[in-house]
N, C-alpha and C positions, 0 to 999 in steps of 0.2 A: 840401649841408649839411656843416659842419664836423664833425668825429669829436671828440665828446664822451663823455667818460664822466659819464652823469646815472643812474648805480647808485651809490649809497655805502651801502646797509644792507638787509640780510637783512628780509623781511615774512612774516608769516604769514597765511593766507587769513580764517581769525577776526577777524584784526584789518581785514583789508579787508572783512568783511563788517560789521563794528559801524561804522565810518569810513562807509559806505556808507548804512548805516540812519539814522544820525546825518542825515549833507548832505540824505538825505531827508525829514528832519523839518523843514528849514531851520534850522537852527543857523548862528550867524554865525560868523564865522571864529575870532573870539577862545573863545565859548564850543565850539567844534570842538576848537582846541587845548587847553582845559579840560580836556575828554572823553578827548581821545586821550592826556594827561599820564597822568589818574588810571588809565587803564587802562593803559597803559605803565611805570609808576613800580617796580611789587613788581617788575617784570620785566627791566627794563634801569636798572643801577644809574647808569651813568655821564650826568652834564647833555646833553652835547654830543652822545652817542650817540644819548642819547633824543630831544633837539631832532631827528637825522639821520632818525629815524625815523618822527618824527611828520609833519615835514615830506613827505616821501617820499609818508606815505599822505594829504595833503593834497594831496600835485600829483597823485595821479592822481584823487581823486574831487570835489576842489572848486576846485582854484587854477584861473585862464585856462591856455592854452597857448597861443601865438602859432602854433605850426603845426598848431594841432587846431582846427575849426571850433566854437562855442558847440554849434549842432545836435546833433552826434556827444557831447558832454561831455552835453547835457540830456538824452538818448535814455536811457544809462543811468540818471543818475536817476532820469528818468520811469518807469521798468522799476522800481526798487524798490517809488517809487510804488505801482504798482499791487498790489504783495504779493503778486509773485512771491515764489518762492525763488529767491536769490541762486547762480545758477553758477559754479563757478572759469572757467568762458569770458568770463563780462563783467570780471573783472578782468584776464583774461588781452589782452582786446581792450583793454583803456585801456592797458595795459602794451608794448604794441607798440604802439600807436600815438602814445604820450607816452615810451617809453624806447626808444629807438633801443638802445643797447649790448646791453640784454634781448633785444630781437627780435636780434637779431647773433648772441648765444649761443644761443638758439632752434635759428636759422636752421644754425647748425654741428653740434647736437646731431641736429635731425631728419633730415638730410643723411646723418651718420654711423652714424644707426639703422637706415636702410634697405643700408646696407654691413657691419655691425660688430653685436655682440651688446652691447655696451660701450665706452665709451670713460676713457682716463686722463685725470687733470685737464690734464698735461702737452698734452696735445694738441689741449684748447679753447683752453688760455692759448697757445700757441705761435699759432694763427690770430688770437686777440683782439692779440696784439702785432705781429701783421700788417700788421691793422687797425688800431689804435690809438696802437700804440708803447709802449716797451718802459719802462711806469711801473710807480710801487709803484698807482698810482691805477687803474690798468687792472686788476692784479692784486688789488687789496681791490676792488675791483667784481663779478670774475668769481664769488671767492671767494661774494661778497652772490648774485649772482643764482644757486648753483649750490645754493648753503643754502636759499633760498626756493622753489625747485624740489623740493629732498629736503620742506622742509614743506609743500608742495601737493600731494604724494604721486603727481608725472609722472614724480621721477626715484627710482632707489633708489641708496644708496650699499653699493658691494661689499665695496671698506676703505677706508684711507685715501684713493687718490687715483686710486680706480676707482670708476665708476658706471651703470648702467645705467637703458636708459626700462622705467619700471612702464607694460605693455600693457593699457593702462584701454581705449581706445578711446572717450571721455568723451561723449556724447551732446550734440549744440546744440539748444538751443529753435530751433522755426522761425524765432519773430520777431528771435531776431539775426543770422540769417545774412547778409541784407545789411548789417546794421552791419558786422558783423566784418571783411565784403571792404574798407568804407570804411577799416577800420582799419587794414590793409595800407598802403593806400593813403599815409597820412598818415606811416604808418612811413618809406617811400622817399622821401617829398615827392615824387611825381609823382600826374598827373591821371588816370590812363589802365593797363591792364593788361588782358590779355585775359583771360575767366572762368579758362580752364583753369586757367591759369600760379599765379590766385590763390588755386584752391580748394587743387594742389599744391603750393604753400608751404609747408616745412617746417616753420615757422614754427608751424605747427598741432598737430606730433606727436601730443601729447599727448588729438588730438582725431579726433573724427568728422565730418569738413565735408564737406557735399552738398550741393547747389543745383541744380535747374534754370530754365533758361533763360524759362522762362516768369514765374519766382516771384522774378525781378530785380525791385526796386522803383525805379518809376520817380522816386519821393522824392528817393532816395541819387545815381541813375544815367543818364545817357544811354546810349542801348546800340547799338552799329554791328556788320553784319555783316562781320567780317575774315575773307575766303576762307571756310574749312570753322570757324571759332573767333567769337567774340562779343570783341568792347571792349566795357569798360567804362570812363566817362567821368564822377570825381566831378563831381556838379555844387556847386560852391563857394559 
């Protein structure tokens, strides 16, 4: 996969949750952005800002994705569906699985929490330019995903350009745990990862993921004994 930045605008979990409830009622796309205007409008002055933003919580709960299976995109819907409550983990799984740069940042912040009490901004952006190269695009990205983090209340900010993970340790509902491995999955665009490697994904920080071996769905999974470890094999 090409290294894109598909972050351009800060989100707030409320507003993924009303986007959410919305696609669940079936609202067509035009009356979706209707909705997501008038709730956006007191709040982000600027046209093009708010087009950035609304868009954004369209790709993750109602546009296709070419590298995200229809399945995986209907599972959470279905989940609102039913009338559950909405967890910050289901947007956080559409989020890595449809924003690569997201999980990237993730992936450097939960890395650094298990070494570091904190991290500076300076020293996510220096690996995101690593990865990505050295844009204003990459850097108004980071900025976006580091904002929606402080508003989903994983990270806290110390001052300006120091931040630390708030230790929620956030609880998953059983029934998404094998989504959310699929969701991995779709992140790296490969088929395949052993359980361990996916449940330690840093990727998760912010969470509490546990699974066993028994409670793999075979829906999601093919499952192969690798030595003393388990593959898991999306099935496509």
């Amino acid at each position: 996969m090409s290294k894109r930045v598909n972050y351009s605008r800060h989100i707030e979990a409320h507003w993924l949750d009303q986007t959410a409830l919305w696609v669940a009622e079936g609202l067509s796309k035009q009356e979706l952005h209707d909705k997501i205007n008038s709730m956006l409008s007191p709040l982000i002055n600027c046209k093009v800002n708010l087009g950035k933003t609304r868009n954004q919580l369209t790709s993750l709960w109602f546009d296709k994705n070419e590298n995200v299976s229809s399945e995986f995109s209907a599972f959470a819907v279905e989940y609102v569906k039913e009338g559950h409550d909405i967890p910050l983990i289901i947007h956080w799984g559409l989020l890595i699985a449809k924003k690569k740069f997201f999980a990237d940042v993730a992936r450097f912040i939960g890395r650094n929490s298990k070494l570091n009490d904190s991290f500076t901004y300076a020293q996510v952006q220096k690996r995101m330019i690593e990865m990505y190269g050295d844009t204003e695009t990459v850097k108004r990205g980071l900025r976006s995903v580091l904002k929606t983090m402080v508003d989903f209340g994983v990270l806290l900010r110390s001052n300006a350009r120091s931040y630390q993970v708030n230790p929620n340790n956030l609880t998953v509902p059983n029934k998404l745990m094998n989504w959310l491995l699929c969701a991995l999955l779709f992140s790296e665009d490969v088929m395949s990862r052993t359980l361990s490697d996916m449940i330690d994904d840093a990727v998760w920080f912010p969470f509490d993921i546990s699974i066993q071996p028994e409670d793999i769905d075979k829906q999601w999974f093919e499952v192969h004994q690798q030595g003393y470890d388990l593959m898991l094999f999306r099935k496509k």
